[in-house]
C-alpha positions, 0 to 999 in steps of 0.5 A, spaced: 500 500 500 506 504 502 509 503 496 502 503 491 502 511 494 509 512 493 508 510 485 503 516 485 506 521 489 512 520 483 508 519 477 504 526 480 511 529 480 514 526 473 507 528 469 507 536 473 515 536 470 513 533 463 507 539 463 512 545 466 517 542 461 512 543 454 514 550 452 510 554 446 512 559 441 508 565 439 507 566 433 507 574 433 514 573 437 516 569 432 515 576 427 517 580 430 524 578 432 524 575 424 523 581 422 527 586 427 532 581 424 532 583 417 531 590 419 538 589 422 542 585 417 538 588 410 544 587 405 545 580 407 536 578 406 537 582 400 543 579 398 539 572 400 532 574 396 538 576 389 541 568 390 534 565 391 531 569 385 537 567 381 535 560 382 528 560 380 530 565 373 534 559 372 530 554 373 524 558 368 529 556 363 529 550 363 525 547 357 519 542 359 521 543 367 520 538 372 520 533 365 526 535 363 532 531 366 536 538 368 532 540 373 534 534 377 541 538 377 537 544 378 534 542 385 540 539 387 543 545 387 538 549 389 537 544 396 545 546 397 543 552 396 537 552 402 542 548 407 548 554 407 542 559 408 540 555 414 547 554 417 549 561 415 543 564 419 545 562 425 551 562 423 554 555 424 561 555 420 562 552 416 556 555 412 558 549 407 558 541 411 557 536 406 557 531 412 550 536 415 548 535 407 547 529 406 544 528 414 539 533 412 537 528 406 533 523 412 529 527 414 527 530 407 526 523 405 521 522 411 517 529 409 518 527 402 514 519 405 509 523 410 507 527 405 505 523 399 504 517 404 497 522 406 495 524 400 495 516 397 490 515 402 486 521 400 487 519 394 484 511 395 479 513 400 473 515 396 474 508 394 473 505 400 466 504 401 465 502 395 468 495 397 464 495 403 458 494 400 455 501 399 456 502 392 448 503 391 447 508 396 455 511 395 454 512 388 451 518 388 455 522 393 461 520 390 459 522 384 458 529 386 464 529 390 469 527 384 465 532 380 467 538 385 474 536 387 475 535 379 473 542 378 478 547 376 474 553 378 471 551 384 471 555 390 469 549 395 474 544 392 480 549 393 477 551 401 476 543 401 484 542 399 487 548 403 484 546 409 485 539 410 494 540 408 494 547 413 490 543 419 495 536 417 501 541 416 504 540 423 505 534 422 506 533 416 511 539 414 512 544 420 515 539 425 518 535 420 522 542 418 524 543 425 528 536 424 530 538 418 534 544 421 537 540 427 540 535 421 543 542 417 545 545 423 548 539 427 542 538 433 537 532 434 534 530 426 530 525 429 522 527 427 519 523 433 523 528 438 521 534 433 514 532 436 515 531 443 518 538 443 513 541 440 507 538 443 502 543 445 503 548 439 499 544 435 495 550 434 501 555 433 504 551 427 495 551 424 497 559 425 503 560 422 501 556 416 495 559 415 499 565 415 504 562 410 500 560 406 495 566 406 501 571 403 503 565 398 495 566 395 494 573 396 500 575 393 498 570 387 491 572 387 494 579 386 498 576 380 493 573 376 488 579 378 492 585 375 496 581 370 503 583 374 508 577 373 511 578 379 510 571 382 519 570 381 520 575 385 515 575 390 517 568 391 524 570 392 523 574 397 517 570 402 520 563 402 527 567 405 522 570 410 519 565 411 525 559 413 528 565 418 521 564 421 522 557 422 529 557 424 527 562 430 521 558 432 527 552 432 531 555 437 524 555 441 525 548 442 533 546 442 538 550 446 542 554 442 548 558 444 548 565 439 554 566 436 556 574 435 556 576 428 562 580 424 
């Protein structure tokens, strides 16, 4: 009975611990302090948003795109590109480690799996009453789904789709980029630890996707509304901001020592 007590009185106090030791970011905070950096250091953002701008123009170029056999050429380049920004950032020298390189290919690979893991069941899910039984009483409304999801201009089928990746987006690419920056910088690249970490900011994360993708889409609506084409350089210059953004919510959850810039 004694120790029966004793095990509750530990298991109180190792639950109080686990839930003093949940830390959580706020995505406000995370905007400001992304943004006092690139006022502070503004040759070094711009210079960033001139290299990604340059991949992308580059990446125009080549004729058929994904199809052709030198993007593949171009998206290695343009991964080498990324991993040095995300090194440079937090200024980790050296800027270039092809050792932290290739250990930031396990957790692409496993965002890459995620990710097309989830939308093949979303694919075959549909399917799957038809093989239960259902297919007199299921036919009709899944005709009619089909019909909206295949529709190019329908306003539900893009809310429907845009919905469900931000609400999966923690688990699906927030999280999983935090192990990926751990793997470029030298930390913990293991995305299981990633999600222990930063349980508890499931709603942070649907935040600061919403806010993402919010700029992405406005910023294309825009585009197509007024006829600007400034898409390549719009894209030059969000995802650049945006990845200081991750890396500042990186360093909420894993010890880091700041280095002095020079």
């Amino acid at each position: 009975m004694i120790q029966m007590q004793k095990k509750r009185v530990i298991l109180r106090k190792t639950k109080a611990k686990s839930i003093s030791e949940i830390k959580t970011f706020s995505l406000l905070s995370v905007l400001r302090n992304s943004t006092r950096f690139v006022l502070l250091y503004k040759r070094i953002f711009i210079s960033w948003c001139i290299a990604n701008f340059i991949f992308l123009y580059i990446f125009r170029w080549i004729p058929n795109g994904w199809t052709n056999s030198l993007s593949i050429l171009w998206l290695v380049g343009y991964y080498v590109f990324w991993c040095i920004f995300i090194r440079y950032i937090p200024q980790h020298q050296p800027y270039f480690s092809l050792i932290r390189i290739f250990n930031g290919l396990i957790p692409t690979s496993k965002i890459m799996f995620i990710n097309i893991s989830i939308y093949v069941l979303l694919a075959i899910t549909p399917y799957i009453p038809f093989f239960m039984g259902f297919r007199d009483k299921y036919l009709e409304f899944f005709e009619n789904y089909m019909a909206i999801m295949q529709s190019n201009n329908s306003l539900l089928s893009c809310v429907l789709i845009y919905t469900f990746i931000i609400l999966i987006s923690p688990y699906t690419i927030g999280r999983p980029y935090i192990a990926f920056i751990g793997a470029i910088i030298g930390r913990n690249r293991s995305i299981m630890d990633a999600y222990k970490r930063t349980r508890g900011n499931y709603l942070s994360f649907v935040k600061c996707a919403i806010f993402i993708s919010g700029f992405i889409i406005l910023s294309y609506g825009i585009d197509d509304i007024f006829k600007i084409n400034t898409k390549i350089i719009v894209m030059s210059i969000l995802p650049i901001y945006f990845n200081i953004a991750l890396i500042n919510i990186y360093k909420v959850f894993y010890k880091y020592r700041a280095k002095t810039r020079q």
